[in-house]
PyMOL Python script that loads the backbone (N, CA, C, O; Angstrom):
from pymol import cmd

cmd.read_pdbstr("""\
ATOM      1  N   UNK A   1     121.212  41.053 174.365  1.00  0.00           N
ATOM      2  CA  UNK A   1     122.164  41.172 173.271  1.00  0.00           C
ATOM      3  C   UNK A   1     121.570  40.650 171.962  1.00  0.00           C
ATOM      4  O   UNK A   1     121.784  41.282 170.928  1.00  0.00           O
ATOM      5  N   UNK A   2     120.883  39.604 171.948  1.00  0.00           N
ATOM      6  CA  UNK A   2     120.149  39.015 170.838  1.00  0.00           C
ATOM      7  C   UNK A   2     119.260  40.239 170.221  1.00  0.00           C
ATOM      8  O   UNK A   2     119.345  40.883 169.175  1.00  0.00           O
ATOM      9  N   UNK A   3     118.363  40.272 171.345  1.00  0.00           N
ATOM     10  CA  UNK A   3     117.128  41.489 170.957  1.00  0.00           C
ATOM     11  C   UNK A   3     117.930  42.801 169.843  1.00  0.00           C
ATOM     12  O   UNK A   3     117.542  43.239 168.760  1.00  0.00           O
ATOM     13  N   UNK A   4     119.244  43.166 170.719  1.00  0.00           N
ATOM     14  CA  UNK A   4     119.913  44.177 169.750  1.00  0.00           C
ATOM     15  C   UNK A   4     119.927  43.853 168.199  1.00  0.00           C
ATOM     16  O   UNK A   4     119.534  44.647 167.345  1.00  0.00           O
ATOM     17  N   UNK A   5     120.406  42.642 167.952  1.00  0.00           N
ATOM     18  CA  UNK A   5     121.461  41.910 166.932  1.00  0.00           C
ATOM     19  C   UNK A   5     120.149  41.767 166.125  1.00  0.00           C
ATOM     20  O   UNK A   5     120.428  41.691 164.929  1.00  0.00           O
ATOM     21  N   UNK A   6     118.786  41.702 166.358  1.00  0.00           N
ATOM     22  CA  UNK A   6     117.881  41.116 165.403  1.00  0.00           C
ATOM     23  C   UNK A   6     117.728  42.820 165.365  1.00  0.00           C
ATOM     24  O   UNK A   6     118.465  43.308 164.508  1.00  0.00           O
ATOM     25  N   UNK A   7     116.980  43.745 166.065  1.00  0.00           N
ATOM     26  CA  UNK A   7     116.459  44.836 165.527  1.00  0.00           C
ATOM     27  C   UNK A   7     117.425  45.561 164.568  1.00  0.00           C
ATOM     28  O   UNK A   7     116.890  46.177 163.646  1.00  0.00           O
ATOM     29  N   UNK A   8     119.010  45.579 164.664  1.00  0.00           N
ATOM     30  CA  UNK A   8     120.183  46.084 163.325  1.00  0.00           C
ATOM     31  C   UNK A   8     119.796  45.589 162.605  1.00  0.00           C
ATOM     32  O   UNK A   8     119.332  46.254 161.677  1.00  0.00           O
ATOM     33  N   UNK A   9     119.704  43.825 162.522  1.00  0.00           N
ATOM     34  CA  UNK A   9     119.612  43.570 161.196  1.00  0.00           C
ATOM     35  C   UNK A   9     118.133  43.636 160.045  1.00  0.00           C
ATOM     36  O   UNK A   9     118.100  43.529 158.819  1.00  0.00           O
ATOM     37  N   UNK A  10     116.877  43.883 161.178  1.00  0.00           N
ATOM     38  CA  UNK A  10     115.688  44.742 160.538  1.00  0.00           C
ATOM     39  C   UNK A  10     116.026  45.864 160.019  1.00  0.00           C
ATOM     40  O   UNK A  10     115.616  46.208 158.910  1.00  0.00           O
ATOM     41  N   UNK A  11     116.826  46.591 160.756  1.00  0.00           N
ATOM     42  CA  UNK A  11     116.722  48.110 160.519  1.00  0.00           C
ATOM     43  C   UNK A  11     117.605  48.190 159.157  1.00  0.00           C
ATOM     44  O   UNK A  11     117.178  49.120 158.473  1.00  0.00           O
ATOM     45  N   UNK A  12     118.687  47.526 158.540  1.00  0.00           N
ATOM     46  CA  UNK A  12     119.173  47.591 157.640  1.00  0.00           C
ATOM     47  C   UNK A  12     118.326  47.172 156.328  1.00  0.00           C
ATOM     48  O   UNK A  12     118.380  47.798 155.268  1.00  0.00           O
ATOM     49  N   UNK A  13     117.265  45.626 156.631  1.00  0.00           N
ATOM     50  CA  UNK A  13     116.878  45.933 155.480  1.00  0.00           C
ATOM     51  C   UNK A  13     115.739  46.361 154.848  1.00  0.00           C
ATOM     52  O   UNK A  13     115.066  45.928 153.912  1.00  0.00           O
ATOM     53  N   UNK A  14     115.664  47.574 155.777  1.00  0.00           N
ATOM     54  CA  UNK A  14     114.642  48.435 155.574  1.00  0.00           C
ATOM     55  C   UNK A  14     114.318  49.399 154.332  1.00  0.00           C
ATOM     56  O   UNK A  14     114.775  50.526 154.525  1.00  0.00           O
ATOM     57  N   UNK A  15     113.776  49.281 153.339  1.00  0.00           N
ATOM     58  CA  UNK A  15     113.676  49.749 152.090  1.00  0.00           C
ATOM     59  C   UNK A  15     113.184  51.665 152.442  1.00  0.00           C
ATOM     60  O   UNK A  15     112.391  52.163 153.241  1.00  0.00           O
ATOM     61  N   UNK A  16     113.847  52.096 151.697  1.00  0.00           N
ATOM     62  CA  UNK A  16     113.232  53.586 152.282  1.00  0.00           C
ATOM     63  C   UNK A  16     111.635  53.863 151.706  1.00  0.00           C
ATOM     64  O   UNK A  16     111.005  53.111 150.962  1.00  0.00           O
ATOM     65  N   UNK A  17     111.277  54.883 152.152  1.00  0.00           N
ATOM     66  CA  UNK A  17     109.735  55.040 152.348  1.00  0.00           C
ATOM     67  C   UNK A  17     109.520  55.404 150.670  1.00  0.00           C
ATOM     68  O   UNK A  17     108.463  55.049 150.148  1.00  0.00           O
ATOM     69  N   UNK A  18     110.456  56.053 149.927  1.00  0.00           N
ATOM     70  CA  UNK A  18     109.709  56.349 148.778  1.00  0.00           C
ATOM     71  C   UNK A  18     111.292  57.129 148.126  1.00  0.00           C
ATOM     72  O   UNK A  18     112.264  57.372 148.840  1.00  0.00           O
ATOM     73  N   UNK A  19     111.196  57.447 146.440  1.00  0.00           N
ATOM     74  CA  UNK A  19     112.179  57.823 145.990  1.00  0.00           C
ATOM     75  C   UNK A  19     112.292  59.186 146.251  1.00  0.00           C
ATOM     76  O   UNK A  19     111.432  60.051 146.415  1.00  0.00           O
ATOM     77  N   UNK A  20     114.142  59.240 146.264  1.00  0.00           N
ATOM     78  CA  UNK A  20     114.451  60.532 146.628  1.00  0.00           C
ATOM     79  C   UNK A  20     114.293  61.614 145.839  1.00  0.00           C
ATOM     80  O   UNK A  20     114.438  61.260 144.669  1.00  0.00           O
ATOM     81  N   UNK A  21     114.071  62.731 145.925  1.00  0.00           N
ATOM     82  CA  UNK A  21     114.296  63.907 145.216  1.00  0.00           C
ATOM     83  C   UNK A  21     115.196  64.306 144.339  1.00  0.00           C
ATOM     84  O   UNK A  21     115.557  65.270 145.014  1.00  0.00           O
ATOM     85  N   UNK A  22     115.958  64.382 143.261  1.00  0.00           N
ATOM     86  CA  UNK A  22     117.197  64.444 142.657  1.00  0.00           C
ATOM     87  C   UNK A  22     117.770  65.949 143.355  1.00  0.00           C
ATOM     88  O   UNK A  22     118.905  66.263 143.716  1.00  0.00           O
ATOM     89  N   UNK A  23     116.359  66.787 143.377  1.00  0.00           N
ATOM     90  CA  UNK A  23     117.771  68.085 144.257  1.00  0.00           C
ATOM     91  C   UNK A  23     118.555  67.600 145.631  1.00  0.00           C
ATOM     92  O   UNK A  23     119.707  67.870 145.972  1.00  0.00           O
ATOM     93  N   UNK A  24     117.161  66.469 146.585  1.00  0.00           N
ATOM     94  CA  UNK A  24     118.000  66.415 147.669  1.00  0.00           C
ATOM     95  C   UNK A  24     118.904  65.105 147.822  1.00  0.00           C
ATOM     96  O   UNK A  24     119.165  64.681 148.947  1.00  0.00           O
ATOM     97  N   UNK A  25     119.387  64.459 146.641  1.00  0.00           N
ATOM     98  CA  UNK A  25     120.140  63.773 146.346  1.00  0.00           C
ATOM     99  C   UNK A  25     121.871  64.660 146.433  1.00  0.00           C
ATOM    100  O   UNK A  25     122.889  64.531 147.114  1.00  0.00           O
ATOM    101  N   UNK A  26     121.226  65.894 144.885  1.00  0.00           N
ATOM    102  CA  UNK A  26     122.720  66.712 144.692  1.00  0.00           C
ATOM    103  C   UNK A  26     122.848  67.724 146.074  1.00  0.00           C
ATOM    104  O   UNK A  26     123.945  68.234 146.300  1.00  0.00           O
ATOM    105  N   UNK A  27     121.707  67.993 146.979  1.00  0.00           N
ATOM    106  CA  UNK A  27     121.997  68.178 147.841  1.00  0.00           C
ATOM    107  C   UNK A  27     123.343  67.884 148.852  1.00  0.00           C
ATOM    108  O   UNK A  27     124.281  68.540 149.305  1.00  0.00           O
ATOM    109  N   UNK A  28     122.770  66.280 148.926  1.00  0.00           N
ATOM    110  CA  UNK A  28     123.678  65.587 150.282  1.00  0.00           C
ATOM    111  C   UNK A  28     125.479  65.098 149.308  1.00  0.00           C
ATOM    112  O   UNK A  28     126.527  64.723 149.835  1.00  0.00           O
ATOM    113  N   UNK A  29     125.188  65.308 147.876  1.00  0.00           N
ATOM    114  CA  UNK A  29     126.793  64.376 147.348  1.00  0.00           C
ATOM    115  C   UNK A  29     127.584  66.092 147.609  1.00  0.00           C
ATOM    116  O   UNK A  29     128.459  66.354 148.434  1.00  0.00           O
ATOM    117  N   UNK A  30     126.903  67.091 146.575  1.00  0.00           N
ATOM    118  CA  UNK A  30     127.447  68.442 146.183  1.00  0.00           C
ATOM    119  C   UNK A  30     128.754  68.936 147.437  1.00  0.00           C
ATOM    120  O   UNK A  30     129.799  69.329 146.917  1.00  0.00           O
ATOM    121  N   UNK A  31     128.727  68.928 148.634  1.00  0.00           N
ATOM    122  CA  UNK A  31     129.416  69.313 149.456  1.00  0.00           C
ATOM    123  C   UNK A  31     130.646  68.447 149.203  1.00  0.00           C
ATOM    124  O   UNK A  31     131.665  68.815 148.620  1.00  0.00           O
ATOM    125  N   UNK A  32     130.412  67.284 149.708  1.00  0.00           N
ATOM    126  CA  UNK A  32     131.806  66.471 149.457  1.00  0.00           C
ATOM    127  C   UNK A  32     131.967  66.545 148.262  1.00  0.00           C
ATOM    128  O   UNK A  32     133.121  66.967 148.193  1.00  0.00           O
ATOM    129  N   UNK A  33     131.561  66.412 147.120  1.00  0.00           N
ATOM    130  CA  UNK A  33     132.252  66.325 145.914  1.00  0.00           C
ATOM    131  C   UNK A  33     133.547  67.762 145.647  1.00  0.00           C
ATOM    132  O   UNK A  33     134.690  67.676 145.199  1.00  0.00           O
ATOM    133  N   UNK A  34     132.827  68.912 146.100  1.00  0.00           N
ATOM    134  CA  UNK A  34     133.392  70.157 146.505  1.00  0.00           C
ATOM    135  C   UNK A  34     134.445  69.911 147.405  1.00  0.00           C
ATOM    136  O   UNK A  34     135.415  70.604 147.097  1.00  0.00           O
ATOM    137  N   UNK A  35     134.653  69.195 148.408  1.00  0.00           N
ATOM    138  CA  UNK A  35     136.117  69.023 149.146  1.00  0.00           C
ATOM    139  C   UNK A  35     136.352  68.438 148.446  1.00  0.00           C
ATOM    140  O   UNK A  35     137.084  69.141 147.749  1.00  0.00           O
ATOM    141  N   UNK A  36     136.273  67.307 147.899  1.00  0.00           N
ATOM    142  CA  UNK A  36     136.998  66.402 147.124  1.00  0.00           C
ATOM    143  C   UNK A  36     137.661  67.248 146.496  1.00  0.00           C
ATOM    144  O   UNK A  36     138.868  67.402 146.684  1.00  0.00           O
ATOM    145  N   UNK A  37     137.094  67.802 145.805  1.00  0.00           N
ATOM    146  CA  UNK A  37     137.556  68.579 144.176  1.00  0.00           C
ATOM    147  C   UNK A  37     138.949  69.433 145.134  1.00  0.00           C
ATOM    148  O   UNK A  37     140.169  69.267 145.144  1.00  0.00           O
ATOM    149  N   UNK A  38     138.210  70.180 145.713  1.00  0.00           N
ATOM    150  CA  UNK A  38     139.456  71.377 146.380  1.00  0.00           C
ATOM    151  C   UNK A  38     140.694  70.400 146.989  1.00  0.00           C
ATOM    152  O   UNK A  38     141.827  70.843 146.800  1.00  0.00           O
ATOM    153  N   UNK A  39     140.603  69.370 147.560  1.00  0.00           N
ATOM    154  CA  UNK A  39     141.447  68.781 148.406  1.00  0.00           C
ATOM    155  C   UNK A  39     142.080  68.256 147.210  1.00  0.00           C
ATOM    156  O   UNK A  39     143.197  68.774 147.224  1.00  0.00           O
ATOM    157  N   UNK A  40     142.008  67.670 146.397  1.00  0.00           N
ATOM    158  CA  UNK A  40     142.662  67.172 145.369  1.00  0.00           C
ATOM    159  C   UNK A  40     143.204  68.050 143.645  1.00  0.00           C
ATOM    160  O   UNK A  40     143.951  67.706 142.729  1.00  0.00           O
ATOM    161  N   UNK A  41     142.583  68.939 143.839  1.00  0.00           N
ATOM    162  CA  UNK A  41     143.342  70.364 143.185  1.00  0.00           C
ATOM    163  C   UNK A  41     142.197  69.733 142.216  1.00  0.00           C
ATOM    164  O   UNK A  41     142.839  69.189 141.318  1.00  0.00           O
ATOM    165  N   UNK A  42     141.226  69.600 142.042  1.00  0.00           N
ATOM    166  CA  UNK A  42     140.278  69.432 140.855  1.00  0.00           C
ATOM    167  C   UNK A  42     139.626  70.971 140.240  1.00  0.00           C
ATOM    168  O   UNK A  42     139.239  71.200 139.094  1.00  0.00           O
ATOM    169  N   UNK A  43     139.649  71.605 141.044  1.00  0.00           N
ATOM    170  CA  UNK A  43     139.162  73.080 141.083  1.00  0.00           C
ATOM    171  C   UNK A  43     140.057  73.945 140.035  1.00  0.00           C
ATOM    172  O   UNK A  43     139.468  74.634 139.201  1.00  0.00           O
ATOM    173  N   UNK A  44     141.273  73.916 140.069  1.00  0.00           N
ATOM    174  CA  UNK A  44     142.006  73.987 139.097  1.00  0.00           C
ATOM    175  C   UNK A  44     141.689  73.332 137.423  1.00  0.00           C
ATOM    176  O   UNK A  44     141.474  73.884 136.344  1.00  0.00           O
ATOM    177  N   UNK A  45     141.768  72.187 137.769  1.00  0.00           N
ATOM    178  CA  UNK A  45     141.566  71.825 136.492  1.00  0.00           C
ATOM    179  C   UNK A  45     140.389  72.191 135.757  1.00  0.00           C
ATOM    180  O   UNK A  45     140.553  72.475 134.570  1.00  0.00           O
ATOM    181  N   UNK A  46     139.119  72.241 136.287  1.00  0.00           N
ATOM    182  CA  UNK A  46     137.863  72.635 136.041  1.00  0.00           C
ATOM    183  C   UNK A  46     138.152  74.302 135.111  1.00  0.00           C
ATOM    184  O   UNK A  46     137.915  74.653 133.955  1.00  0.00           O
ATOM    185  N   UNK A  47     138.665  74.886 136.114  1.00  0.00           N
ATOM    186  CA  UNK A  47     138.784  76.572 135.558  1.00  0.00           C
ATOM    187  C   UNK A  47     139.836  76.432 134.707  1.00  0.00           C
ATOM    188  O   UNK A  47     139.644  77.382 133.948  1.00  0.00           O
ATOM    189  N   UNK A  48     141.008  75.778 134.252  1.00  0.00           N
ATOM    190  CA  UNK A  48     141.603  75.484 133.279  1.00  0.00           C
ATOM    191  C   UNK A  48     141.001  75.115 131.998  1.00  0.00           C
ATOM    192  O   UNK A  48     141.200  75.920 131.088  1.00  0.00           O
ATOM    193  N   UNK A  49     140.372  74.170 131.751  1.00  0.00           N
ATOM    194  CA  UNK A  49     139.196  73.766 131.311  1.00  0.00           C
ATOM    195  C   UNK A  49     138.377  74.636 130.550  1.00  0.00           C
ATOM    196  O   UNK A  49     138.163  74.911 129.369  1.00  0.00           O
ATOM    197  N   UNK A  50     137.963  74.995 131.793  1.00  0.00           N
ATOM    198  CA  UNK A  50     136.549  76.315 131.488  1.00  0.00           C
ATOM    199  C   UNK A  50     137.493  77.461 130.923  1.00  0.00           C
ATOM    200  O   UNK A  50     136.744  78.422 130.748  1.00  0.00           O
ATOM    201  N   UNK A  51     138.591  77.760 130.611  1.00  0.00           N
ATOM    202  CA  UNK A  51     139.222  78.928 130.373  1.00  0.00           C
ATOM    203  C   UNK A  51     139.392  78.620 128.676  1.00  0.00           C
ATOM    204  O   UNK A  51     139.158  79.284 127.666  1.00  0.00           O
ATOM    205  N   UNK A  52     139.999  77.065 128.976  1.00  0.00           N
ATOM    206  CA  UNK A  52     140.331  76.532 127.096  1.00  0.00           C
ATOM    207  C   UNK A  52     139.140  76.543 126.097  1.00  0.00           C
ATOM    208  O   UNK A  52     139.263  76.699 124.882  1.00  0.00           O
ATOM    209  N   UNK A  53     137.964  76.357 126.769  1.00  0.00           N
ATOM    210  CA  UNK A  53     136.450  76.200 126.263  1.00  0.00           C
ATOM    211  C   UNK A  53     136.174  77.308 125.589  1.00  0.00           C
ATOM    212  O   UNK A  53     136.053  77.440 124.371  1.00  0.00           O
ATOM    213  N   UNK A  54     136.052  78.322 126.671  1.00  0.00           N
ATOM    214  CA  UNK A  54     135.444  79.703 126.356  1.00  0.00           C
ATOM    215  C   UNK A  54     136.566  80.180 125.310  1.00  0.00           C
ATOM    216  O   UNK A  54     135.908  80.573 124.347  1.00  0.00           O
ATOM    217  N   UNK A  55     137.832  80.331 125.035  1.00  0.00           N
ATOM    218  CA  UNK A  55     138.759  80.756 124.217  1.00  0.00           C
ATOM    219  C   UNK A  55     138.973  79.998 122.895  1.00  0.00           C
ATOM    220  O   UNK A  55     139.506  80.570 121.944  1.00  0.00           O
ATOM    221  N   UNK A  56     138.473  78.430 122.803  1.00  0.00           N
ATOM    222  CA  UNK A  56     137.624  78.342 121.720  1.00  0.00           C
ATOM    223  C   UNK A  56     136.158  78.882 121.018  1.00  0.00           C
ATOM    224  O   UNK A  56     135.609  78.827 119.918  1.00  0.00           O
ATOM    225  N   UNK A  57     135.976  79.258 121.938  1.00  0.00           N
ATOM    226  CA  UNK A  57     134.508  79.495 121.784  1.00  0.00           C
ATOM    227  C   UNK A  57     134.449  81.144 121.283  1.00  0.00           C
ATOM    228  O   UNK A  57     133.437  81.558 120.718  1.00  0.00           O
ATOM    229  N   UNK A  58     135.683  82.090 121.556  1.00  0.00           N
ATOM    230  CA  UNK A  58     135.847  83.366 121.064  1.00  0.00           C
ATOM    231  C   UNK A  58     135.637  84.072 121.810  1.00  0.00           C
ATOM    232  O   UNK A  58     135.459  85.225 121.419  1.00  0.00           O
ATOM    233  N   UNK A  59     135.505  83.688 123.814  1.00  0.00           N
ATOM    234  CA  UNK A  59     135.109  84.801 124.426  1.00  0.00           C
ATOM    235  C   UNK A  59     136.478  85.223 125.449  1.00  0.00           C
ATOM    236  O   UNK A  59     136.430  86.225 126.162  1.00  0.00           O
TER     237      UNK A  59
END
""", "prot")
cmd.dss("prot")
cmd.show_as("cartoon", "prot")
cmd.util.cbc("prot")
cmd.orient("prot")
């Protein structure tokens, strides 16, 4: 049980091997941010938004 309790707490403060990629960053958030948005009616507001923009904008 010990042996367990020491290798978790190595394994946590284990620094990762090198910096991440920013695509495979927006990779891993992009999905959930996308439920988020839909589950919480954000999707709406966005194209609301994007509708007031462009109709300032003259298109």
């Amino acid at each position: 049980m010990a042996n367990w309790a020491y290798r978790t707490a190595r394994n946590r403060t284990r620094q990762p091997s090198g910096p991440r990629h920013p695509l495979v960053a927006a990779a891993m958030v992009l999905p959930l941010a996308a439920l988020l948005a839909y589950l919480f009616g954000g999707v709406d507001a966005v194209v609301t938004q994007a509708s007031s923009v462009a109709g300032l904008m003259g298109r």
